[in-house]
VOSE-532196 format. One record per residue (C-alpha): residue number from 1; residue in three letters; z, y, x. Coordinates in pm, 1 decimal. Layout:
<atoms>
nr  rest  pz  py  px
NUM  Ala  Z  Y  X
...
</atoms>
This chain:
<atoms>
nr  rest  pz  py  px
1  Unk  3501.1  17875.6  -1338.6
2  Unk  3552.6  17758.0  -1723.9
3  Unk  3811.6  17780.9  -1984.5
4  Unk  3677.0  17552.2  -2165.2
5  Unk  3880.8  17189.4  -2165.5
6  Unk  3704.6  16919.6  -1970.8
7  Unk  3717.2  16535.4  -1946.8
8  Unk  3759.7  16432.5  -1531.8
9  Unk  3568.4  16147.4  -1492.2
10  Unk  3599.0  15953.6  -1124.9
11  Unk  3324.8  15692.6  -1048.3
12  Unk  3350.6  15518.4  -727.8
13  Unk  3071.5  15326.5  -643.5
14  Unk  2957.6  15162.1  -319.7
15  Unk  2763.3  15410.9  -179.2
16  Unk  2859.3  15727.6  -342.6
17  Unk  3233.1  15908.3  -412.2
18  Unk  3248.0  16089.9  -742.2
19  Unk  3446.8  16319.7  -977.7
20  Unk  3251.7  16496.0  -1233.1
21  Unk  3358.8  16733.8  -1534.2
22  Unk  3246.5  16697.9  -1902.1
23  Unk  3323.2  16905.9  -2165.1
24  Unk  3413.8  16775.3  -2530.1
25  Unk  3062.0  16776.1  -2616.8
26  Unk  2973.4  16547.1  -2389.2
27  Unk  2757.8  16816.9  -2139.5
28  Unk  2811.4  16767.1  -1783.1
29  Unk  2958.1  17089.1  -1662.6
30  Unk  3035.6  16985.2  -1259.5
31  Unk  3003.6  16757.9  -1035.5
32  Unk  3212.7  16692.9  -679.9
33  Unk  3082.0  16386.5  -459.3
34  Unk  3061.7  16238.2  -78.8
35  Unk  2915.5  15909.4  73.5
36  Unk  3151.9  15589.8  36.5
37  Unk  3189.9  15403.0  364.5
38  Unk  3265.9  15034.8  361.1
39  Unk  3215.9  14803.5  693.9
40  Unk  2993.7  14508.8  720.5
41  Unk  2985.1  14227.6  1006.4
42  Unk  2889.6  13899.6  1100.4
43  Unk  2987.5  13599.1  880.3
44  Unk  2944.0  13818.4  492.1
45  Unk  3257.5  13985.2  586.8
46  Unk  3228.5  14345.0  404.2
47  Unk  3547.1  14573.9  350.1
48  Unk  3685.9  14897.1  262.8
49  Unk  3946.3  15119.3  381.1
50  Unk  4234.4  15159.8  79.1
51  Unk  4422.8  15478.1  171.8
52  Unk  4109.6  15597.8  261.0
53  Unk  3906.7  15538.9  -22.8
54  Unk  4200.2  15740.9  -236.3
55  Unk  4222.8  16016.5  -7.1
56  Unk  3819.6  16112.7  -50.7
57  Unk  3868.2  16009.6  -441.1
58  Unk  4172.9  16270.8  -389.5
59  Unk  3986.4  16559.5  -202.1
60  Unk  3684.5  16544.9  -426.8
61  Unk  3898.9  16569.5  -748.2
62  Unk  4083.9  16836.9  -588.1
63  Unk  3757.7  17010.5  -490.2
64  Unk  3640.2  17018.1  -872.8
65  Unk  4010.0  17141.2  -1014.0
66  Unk  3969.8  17410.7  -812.3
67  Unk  3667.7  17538.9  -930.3
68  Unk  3802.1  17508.8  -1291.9
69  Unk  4203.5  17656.9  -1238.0
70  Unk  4170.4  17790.3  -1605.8
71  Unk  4050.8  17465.9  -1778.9
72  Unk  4219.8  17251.3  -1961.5
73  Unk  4209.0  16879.8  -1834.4
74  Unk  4265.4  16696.5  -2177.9
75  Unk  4226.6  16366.5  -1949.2
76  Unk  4139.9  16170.4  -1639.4
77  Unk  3893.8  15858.9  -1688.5
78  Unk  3845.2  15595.3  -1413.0
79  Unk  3561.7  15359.7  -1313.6
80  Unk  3403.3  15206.0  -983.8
81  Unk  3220.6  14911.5  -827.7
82  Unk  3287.3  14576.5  -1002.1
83  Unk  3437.0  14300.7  -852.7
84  Unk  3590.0  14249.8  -482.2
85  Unk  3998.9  14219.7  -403.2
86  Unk  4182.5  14541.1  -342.6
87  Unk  4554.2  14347.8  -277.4
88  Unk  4892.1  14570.7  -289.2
89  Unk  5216.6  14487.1  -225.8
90  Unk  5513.3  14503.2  -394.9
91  Unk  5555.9  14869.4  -289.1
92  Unk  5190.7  14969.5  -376.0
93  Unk  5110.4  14927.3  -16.1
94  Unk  4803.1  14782.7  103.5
95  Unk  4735.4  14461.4  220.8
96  Unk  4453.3  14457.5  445.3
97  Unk  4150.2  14642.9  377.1
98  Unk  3980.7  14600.3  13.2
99  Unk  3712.7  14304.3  3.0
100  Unk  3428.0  14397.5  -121.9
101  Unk  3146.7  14250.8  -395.2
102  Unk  2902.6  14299.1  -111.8
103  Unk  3109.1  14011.8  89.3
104  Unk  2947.6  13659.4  87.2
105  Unk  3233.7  13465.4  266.7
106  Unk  3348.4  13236.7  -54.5
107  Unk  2939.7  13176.3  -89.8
108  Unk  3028.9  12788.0  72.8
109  Unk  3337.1  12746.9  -211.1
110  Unk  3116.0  12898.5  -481.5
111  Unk  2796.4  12630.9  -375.3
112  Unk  3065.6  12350.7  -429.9
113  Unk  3237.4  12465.5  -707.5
114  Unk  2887.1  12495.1  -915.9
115  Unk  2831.9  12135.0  -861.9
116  Unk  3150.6  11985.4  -1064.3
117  Unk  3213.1  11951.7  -1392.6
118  Unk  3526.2  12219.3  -1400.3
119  Unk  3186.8  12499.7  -1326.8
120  Unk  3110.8  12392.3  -1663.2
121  Unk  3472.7  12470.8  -1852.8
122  Unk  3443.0  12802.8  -1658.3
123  Unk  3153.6  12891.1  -1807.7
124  Unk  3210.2  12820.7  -2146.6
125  Unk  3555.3  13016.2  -2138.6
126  Unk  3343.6  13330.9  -1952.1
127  Unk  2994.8  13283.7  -1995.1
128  Unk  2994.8  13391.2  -1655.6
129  Unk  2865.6  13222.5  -1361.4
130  Unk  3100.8  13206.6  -1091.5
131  Unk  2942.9  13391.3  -759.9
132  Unk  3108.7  13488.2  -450.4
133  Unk  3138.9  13839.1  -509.8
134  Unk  3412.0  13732.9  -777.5
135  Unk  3798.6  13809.6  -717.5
136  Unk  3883.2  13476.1  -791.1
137  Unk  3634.7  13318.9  -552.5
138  Unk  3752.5  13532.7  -271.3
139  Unk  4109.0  13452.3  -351.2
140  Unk  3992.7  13093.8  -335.6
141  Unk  3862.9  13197.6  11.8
142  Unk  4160.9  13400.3  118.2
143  Unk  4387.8  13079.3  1.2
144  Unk  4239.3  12872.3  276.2
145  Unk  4177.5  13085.2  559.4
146  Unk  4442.8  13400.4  499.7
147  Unk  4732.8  13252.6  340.2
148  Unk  4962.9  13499.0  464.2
149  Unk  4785.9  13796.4  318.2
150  Unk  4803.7  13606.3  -37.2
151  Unk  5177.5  13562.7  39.6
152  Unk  5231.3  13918.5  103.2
153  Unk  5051.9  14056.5  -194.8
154  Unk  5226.0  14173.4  -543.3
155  Unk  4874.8  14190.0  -735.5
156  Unk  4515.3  14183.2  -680.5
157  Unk  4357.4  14473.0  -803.9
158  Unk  3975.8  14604.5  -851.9
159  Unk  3824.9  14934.5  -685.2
160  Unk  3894.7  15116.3  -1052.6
161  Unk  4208.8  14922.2  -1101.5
162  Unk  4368.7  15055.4  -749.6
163  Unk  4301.1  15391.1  -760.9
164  Unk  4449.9  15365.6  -1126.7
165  Unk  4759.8  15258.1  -987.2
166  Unk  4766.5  15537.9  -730.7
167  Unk  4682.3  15842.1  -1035.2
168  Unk  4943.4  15587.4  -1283.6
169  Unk  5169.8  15408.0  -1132.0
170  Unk  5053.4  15136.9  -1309.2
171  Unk  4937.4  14765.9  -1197.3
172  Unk  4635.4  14714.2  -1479.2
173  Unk  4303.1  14616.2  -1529.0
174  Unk  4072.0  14618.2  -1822.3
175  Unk  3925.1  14382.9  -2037.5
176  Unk  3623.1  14422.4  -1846.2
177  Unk  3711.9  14284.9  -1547.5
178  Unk  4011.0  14072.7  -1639.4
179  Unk  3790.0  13903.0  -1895.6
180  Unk  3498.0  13727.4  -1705.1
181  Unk  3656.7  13684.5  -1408.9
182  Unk  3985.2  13503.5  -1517.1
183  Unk  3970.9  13487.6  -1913.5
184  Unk  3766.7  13440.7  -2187.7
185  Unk  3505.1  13637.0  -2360.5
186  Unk  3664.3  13531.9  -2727.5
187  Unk  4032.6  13677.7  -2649.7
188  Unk  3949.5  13939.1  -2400.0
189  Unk  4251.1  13823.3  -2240.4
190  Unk  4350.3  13570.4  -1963.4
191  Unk  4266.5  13212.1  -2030.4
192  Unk  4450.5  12891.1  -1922.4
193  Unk  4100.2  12742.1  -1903.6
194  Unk  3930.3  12949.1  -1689.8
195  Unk  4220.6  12964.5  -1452.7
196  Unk  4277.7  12605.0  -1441.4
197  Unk  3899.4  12524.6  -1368.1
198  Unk  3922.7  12793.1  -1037.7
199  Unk  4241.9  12581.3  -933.0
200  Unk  4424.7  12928.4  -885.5
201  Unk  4776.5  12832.7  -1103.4
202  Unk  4997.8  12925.8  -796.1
203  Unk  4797.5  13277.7  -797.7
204  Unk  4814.0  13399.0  -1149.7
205  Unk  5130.4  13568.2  -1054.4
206  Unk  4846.7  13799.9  -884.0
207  Unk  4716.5  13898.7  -1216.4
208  Unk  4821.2  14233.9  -1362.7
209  Unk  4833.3  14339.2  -1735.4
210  Unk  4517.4  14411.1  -1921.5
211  Unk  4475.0  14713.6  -2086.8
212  Unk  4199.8  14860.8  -2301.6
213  Unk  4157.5  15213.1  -2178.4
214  Unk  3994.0  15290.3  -2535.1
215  Unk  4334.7  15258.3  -2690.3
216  Unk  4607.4  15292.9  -2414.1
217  Unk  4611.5  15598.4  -2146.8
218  Unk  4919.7  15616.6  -1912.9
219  Unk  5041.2  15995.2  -1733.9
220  Unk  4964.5  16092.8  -1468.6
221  Unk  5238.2  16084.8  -1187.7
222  Unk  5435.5  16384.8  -1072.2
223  Unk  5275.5  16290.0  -715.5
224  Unk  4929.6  16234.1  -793.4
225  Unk  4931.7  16580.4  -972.4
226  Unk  5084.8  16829.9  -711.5
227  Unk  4755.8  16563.3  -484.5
228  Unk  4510.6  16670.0  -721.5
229  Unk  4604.4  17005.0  -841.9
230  Unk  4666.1  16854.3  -1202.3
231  Unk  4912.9  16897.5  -1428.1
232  Unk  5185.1  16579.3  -1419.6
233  Unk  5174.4  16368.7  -1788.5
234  Unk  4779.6  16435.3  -1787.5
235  Unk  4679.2  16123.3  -1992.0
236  Unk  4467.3  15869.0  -1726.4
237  Unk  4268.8  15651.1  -1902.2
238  Unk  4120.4  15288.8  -1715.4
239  Unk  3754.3  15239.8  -1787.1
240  Unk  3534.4  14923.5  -1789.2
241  Unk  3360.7  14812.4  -1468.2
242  Unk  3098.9  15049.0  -1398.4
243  Unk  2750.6  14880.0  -1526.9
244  Unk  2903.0  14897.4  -1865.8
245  Unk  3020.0  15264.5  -1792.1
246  Unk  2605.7  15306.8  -1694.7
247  Unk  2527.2  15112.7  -2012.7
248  Unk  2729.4  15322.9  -2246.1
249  Unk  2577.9  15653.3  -2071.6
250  Unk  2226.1  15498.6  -2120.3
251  Unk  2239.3  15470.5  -2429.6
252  Unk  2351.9  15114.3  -2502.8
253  Unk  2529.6  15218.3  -2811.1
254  Unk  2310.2  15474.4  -2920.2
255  Unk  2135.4  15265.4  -3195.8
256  Unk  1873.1  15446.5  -3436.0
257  Unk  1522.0  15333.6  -3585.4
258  Unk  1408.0  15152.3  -3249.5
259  Unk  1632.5  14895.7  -3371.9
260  Unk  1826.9  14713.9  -3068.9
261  Unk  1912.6  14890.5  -2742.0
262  Unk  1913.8  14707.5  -2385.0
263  Unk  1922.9  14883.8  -2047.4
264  Unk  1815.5  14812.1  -1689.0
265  Unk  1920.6  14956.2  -1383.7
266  Unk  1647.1  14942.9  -1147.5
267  Unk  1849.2  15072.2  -819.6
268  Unk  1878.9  14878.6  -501.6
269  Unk  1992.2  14585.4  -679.1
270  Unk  1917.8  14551.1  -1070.7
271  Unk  2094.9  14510.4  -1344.3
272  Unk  1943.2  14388.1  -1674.1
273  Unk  2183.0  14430.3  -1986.7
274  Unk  2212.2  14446.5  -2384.7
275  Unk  2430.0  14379.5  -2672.7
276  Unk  2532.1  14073.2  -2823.5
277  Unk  2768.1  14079.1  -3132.2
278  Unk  3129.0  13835.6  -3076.0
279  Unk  2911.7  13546.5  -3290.8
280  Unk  2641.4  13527.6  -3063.2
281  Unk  2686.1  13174.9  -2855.9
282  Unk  2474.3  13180.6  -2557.3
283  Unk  2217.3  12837.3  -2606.7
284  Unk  2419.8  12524.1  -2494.2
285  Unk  2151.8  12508.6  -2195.6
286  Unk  2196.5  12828.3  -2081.8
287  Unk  2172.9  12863.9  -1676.8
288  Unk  2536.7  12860.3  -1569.0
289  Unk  2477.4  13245.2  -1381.4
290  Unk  2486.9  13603.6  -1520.0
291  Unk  2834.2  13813.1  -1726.1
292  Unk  2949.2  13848.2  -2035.1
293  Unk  3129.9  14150.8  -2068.3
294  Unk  3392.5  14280.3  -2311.0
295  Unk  3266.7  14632.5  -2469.4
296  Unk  3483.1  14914.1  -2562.1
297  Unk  3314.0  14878.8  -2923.3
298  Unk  3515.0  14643.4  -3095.4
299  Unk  3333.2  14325.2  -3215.6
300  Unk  3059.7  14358.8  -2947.0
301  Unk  3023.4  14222.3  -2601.4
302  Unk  2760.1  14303.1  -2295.6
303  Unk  2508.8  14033.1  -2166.1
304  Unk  2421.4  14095.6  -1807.3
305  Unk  2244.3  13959.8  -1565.1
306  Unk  2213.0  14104.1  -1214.2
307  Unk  1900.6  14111.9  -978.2
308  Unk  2052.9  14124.8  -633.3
309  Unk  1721.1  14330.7  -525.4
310  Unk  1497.9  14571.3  -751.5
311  Unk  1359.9  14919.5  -520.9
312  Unk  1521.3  14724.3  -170.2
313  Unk  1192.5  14493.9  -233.7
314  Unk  995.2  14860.5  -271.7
315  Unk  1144.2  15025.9  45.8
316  Unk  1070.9  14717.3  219.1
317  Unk  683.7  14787.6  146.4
318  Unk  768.1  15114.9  229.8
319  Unk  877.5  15012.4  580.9
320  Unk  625.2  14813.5  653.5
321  Unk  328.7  15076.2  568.5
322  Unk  522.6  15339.1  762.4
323  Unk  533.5  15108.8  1092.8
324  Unk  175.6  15064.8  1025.3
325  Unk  101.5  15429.1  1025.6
326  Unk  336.7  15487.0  1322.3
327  Unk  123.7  15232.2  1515.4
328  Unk  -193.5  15424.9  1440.4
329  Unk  -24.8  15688.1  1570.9
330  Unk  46.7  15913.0  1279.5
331  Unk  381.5  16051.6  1159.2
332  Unk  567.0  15899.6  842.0
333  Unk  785.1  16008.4  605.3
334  Unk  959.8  15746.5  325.0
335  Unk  966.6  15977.5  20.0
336  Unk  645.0  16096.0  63.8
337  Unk  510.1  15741.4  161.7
338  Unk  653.2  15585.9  -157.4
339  Unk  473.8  15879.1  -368.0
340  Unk  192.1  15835.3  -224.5
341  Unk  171.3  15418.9  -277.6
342  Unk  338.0  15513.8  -638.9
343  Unk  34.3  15730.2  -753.7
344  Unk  -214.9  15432.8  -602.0
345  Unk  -32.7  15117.6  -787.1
346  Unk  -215.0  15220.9  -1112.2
347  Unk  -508.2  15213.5  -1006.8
348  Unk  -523.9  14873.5  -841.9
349  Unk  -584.6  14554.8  -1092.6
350  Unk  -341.3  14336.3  -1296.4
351  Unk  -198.8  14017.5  -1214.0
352  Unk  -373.7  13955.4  -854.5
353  Unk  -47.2  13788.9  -724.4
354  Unk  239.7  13687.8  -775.4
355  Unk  591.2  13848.3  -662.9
356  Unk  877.7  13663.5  -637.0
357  Unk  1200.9  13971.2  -560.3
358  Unk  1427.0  13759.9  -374.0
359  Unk  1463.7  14012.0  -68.9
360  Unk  1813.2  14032.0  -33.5
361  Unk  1943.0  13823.8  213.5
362  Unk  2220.6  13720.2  -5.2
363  Unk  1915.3  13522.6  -220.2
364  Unk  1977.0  13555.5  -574.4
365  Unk  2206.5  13561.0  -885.4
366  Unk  2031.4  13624.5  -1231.3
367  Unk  1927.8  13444.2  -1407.4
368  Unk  2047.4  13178.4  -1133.7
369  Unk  2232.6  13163.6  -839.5
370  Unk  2087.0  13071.0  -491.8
371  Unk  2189.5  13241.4  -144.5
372  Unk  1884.2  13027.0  9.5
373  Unk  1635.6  13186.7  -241.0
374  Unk  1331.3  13445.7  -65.0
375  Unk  1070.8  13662.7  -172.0
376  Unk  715.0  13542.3  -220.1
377  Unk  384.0  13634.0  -257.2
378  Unk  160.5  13395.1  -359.4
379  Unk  -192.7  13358.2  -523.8
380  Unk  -330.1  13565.3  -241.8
381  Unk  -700.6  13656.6  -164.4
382  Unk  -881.0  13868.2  67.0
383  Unk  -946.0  14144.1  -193.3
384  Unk  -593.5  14227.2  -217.8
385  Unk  -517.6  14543.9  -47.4
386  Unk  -187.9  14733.3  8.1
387  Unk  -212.2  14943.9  -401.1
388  Unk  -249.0  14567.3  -499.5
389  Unk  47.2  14428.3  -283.2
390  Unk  252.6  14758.6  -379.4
391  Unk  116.3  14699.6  -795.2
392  Unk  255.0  14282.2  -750.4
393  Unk  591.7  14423.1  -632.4
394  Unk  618.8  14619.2  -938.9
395  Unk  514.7  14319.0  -1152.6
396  Unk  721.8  14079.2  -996.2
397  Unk  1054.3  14343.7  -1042.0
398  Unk  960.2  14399.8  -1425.3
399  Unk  922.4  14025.8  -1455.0
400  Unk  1265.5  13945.3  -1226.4
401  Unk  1354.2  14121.7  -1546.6
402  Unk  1214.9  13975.4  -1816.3
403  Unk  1377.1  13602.8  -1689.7
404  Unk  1699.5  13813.2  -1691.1
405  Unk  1645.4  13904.3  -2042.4
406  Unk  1499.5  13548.3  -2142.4
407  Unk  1810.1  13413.9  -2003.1
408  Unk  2050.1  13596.0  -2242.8
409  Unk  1858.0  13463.4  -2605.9
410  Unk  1650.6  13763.5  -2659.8
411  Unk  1463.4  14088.5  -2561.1
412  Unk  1601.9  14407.3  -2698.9
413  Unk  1400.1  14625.7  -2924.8
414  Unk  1398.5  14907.1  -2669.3
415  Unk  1528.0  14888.4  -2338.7
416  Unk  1673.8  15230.3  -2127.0
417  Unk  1562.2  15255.2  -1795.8
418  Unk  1786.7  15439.7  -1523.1
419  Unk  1801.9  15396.5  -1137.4
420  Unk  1541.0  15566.8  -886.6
421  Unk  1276.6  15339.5  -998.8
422  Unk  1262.7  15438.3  -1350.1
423  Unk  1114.6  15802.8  -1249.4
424  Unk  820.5  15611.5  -1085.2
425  Unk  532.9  15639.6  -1418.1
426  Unk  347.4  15343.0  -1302.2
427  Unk  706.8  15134.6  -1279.5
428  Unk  735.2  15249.1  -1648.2
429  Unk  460.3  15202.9  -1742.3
430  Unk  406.4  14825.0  -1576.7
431  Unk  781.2  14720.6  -1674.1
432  Unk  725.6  14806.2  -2093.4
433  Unk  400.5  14582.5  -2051.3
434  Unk  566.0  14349.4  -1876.1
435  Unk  859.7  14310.2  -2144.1
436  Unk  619.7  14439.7  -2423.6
437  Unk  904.3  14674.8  -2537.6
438  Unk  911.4  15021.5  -2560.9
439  Unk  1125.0  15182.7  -2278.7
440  Unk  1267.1  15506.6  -2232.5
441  Unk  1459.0  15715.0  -1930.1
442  Unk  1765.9  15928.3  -1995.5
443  Unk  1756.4  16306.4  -1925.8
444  Unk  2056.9  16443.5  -1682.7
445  Unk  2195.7  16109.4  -1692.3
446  Unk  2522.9  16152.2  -1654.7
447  Unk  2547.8  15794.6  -1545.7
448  Unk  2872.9  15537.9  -1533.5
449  Unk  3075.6  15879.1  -1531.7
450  Unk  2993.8  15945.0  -1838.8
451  Unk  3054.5  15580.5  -2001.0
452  Unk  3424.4  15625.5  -1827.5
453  Unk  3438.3  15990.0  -2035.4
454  Unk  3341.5  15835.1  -2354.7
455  Unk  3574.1  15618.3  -2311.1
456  Unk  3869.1  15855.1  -2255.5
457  Unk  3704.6  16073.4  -2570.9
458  Unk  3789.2  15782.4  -2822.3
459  Unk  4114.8  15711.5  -2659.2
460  Unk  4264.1  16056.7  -2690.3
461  Unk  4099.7  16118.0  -3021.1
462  Unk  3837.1  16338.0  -2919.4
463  Unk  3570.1  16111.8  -3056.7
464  Unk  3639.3  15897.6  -3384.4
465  Unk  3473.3  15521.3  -3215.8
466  Unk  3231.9  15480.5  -2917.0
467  Unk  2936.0  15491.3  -3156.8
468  Unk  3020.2  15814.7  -3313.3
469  Unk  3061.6  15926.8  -2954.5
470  Unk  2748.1  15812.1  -2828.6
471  Unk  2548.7  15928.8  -3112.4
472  Unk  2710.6  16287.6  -3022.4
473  Unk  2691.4  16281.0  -2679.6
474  Unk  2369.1  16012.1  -2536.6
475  Unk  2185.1  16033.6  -2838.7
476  Unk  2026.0  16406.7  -2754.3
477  Unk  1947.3  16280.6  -2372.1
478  Unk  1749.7  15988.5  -2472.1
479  Unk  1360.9  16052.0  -2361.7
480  Unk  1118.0  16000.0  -2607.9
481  Unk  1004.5  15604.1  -2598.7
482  Unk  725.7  15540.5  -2390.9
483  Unk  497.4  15196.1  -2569.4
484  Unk  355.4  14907.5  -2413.0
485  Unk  30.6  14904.0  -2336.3
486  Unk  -136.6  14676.1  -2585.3
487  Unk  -406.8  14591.4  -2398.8
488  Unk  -198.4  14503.1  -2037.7
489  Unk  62.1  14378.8  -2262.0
490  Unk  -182.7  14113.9  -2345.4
491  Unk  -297.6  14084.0  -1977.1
492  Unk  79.2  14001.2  -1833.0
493  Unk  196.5  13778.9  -2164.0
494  Unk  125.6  13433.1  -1946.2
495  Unk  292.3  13563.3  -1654.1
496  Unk  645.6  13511.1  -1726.9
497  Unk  608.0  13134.4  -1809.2
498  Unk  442.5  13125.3  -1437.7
499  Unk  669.6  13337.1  -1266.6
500  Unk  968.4  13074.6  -1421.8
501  Unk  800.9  12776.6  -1314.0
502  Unk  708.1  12851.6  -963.7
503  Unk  1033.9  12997.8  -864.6
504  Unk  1191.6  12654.9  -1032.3
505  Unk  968.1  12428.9  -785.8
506  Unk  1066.2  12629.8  -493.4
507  Unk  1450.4  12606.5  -610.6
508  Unk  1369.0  12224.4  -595.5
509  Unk  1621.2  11968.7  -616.5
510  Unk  1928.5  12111.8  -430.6
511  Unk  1880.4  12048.3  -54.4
512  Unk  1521.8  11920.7  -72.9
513  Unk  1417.9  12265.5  -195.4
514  Unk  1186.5  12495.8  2.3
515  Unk  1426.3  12724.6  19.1
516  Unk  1710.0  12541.7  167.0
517  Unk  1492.4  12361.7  416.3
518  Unk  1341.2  12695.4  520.8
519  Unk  1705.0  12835.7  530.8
520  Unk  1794.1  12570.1  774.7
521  Unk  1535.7  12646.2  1032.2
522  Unk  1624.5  13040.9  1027.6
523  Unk  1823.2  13198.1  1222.8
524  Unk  2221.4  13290.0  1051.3
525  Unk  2139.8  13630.3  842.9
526  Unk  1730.1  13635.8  864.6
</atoms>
């Protein structure tokens, strides 16, 4: 128990529940969490429970308060998993269960979409690239095959957004969200444009107010308090969607003599991110796929672009060297498996194939877009054993990366790496050469709980501005940089070019492509 006052700070991801307790120096004091649960079946259908995604946000807050009955809760700061439809009524009821980023069902309406020229006014309104995991592609999808939900909903809200409105009251989202799915990055508001292009007119009446948690917090309702064991009025503030939240706790604003700051996620899927001031214009050939992301530091926006598989392509070596060992007979264990391939990838040579990342079976979507696109290993000889295979998936993650970064103008000076992979040394150590920037991990990374708490610090005056706040509070958990190798550096510089071109002739020309064709012949989900 503490008397000190604390910052509340929900993040509710995909897989994992949390609330977790900061004090006004930015030093994580608690933590309450529990698995997420979401349902997945046939067809890219994957949804989520409402009510019962705010009664275990509920329980776990009320979990934490009680450990800390003396504190002082100056405020309550919300973020969660981007994207998806969370529709209420106007009651605040549910309607239906939440659909989820994971869900591929508008993938068909997205493929068309790309191909006409209003793909091209959306993206120069969002510099966004319109995917299916998109609200407004799913209400696209939900317009044609479950009118009546759309008919019975009051507003569409985000994961964040809804359990806002249960803490609030209030129907909101941030400029986050609101922006590159239905505005522009210029405003940070809604944009004719953009909503025009989608063909969703009838729906705006869907759209709820945007509001910049950095500036505007609402009270906390009478209801939600006697939930949560709060005090009623507690200011709730709405963060960003969550990879900013990450970026902001990894140190994306924490600028110092390294010069420029990006940061990559290397989790399940990846996410590859850095600054860009409101000037920057993306080149006018840019690939048509990726975010841009309004930032809680005014004048400054967040390039993104999102690997739909980093460590899923590592487990999946994983699984394959524990069947082997299971066939010979022997036990296996994952953790220790990975470890054990981990400590070999080192010591196998550079560069003796190439890895192309595109596990997930939803294909790909930074830099481009393409449900068809699959993993590859190519260049192949008979001297390639499994520390070499394991050492090519590492490569061809780092350099899934570096076409993420080449996609948004520019490398950053030093890049933050967070996510399981970035305790792996040899992932380090391959991904700086690979980039030929320094990188860096963050100690007790507080993670996109503590980008939502940095948020609420500026917006009830606890911090001056986001950078004062990060050099206070990220600054000090920043690890020490870790340099490229000069010499590998040297080794991998030809790679990228490579990597580009051979995943471009396997993309093809739309239906004649490898991947398509091979797409066609599999069976639905392989």
């Amino acid at each position: 128990m503490t008397g000190r006052p604390l910052i509340l700070a929900i993040d509710a991801g995909t897989s994992m529940l949390k609330a977790v307790a900061f004090d006004t120096d930015g030093r994580l004091i608690d933590s309450e969490s529990r698995p997420n649960v979401h349902h997945e079946s046939a067809g890219g259908r994957a949804e989520q429970d409402m009510g019962a995604t705010w009664s275990h946000i509920a329980a776990i807050i009320s979990a934490l308060t009680a450990r800390h009955e003396s504190a002082a809760i100056l405020a309550l700061a919300v973020t969660g998993q981007g994207d998806g439809t969370w529709l209420i009524d106007a009651e605040g009821n549910p309607v239906g269960p939440a659909i989820l980023w994971l869900d591929g069902r508008a993938g068909p309406l997205v493929d068309a979409f790309r191909a006409t020229d209003a793909a091209r006014t959306h993206f120069e309104q969002t510099n966004t690239g319109l995917a299916a995991c998109h609200q407004s592609s799913q209400i696209l999808w939900l317009a044609q095959h479950q009118p009546d939900r759309l008919a019975a909903a009051a507003t569409a809200l985000h994961c964040k957004d809804y359990l806002y409105f249960r803490l609030t009251g209030e129907r909101a989202t941030d400029p986050s969200e609101g922006g590159f799915t239905y505005g522009s990055w210029r405003t940070r508001a809604y944009s004719d444009a953009t909503i025009a292009a989608l063909g969703l007119q009838s729906h705006r009446r869907l759209l709820p107010p945007i509001v910049d948690g950095s500036r505007t917090a609402h009270p906390l309702t009478a209801a939600a308090a006697a939930q949560l064991g709060l005090q009623a009025g507690t200011p709730v503030v709405l963060g960003f969607i969550d990879t900013v939240c990450s970026g902001l706790g990894a140190g994306l604003l924490a600028t110092g003599a390294e010069g420029t700051a990006g940061t990559s996620i290397l989790g399940s899927t990846g996410i590859n991110m850095r600054l860009a001031p409101d000037e920057f214009e993306l080149p006018a050939d840019a690939p048509m796929s990726g975010f841009r992301v309004a930032c809680p530091a005014p004048g400054r926006t967040v390039l993104m672009q999102s690997m739909l598989a980093a460590t899923l392509n590592i487990d999946w070596l994983v699984g394959l060297a524990g069947h082997a060992v299971r066939l010979a007979g022997h036990s296996s264990e994952p953790d220790a498996m990975r470890h054990a391939l981990d400590a070999t990838v080192l010591e196998a040579p550079p560069a003796r194939a190439m890895f192309h990342p595109y596990i997930a079976a939803a294909g790909e979507r930074g830099p481009f877009t393409d449900a068809t696109a699959r993993a590859s290993l190519a260049g192949i000889s008979r001297s390639l054993d499994l520390p070499g295979v394991m050492r090519s998936i590492y490569e061809g993650i780092a350099l899934a990366a570096a076409d993420c970064y080449d996609a948004m103008g520019s490398k950053p000076d030093i890049i933050t790496l967070t996510g399981g992979a970035a305790r792996s040394t040899a992932m380090r150590h391959i991904f700086a050469a690979t980039l030929n920037r320094p990188v860096r991990i963050v100690r007790e990374h507080g993670g996109a709980a503590l980008g939502a708490a940095m948020i609420a610090a500026v917006s009830c005056g606890i911090a001056s501005s986001m950078e004062a706040c990060a050099a206070a509070w990220v600054t000090p958990l920043l690890g020490t940089p870790e340099p490229p190798d000069a010499g590998l550096a040297a080794r991998y510089a030809g790679l990228l070019g490579i990597y580009q071109q051979s995943r471009r002739s396997m993309a093809g020309e739309a239906r004649s492509s490898f991947w398509h064709q091979f797409a066609a012949v599999q069976e639905p989900g392989q």
